[in-house]
N, C-alpha and C positions, 0 to 999 in steps of 0.2 A: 479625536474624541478622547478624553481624557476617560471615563466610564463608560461601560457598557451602558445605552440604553434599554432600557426594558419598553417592548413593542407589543401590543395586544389588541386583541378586535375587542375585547371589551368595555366595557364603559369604567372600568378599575384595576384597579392591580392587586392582585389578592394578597395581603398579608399589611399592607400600607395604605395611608391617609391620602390624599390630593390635598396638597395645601397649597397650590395656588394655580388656576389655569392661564396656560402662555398665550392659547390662541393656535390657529390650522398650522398645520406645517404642509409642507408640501414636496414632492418632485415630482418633474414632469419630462417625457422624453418622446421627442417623435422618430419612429424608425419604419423603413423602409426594408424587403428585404434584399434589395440589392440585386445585380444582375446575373451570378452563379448560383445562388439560393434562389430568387425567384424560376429562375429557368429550372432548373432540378425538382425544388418545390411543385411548379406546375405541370412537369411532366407526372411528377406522382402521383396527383391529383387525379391524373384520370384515372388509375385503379382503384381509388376509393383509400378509405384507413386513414390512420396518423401520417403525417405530412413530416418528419422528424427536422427537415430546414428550417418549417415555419416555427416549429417548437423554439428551436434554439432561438429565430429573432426573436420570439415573444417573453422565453426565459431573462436573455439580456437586455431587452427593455424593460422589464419585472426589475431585474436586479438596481438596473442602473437609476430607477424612478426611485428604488426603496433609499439607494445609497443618499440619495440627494435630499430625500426627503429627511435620514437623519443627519445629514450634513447641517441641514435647516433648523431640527431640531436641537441639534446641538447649540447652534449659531444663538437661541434664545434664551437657553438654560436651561433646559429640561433635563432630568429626570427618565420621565417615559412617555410615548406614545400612547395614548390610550384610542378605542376608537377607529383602530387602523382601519384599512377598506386599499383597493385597487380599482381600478376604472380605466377603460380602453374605448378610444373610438377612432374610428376610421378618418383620419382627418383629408385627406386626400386620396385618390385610388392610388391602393399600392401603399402608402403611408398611415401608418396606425398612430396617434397620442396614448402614451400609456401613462398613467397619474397613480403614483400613491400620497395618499394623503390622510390626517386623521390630527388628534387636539393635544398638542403639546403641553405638558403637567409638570409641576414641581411637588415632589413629595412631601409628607411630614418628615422630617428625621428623626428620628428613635431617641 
């Protein structure tokens, strides 16, 4: 990526126009958490509380759906992200889809 994109939940960018919409961007990651993380994981489990294994898969699938997703964005010329959002579903036991995604823009330029 040649610019930083500018990423937001909102429906704009504050200070700039939207001059032109690109369309969804998207990244998508299925992760599991593996057989020393789940084992650890689900011993902690039984005392209740933050589960700090499962944090970390959940952070690195977070991370690695955003990266992709501005990979994507990049890939069509945007600008910024507007609209962002995350989404998680359990795609198999054991195995989570984690999705960022939200509507690729092209700015006015000044």
């Amino acid at each position: 990526m040649n610019n930083p994109l500018i990423v937001t939940t909102g429906n704009d960018v504050a200070g700039h126009e939207v001059a032109q919409y690109l369309g969804i961007v998207r990244g998508i990651v299925v992760r599991s958490t593996g057989v020393g993380r789940g084992l650890i994981g689900g011993l902690r489990s039984l005392g209740g509380g933050n589960i700090p294994e499962y944090v970390a898969v959940c952070e690195e699938a977070r991370e690695e759906a955003f990266q992709t997703m501005l990979a994507h964005a990049d890939g069509v010329g945007a600008d910024a992200v507007i609209a962002f959002r995350y989404d998680a579903t359990e795609f198999v036991q054991g195995s989570t889809e984690v999705l960022a995604y939200g509507t690729a823009v092209r700015l006015r330029k000044s």
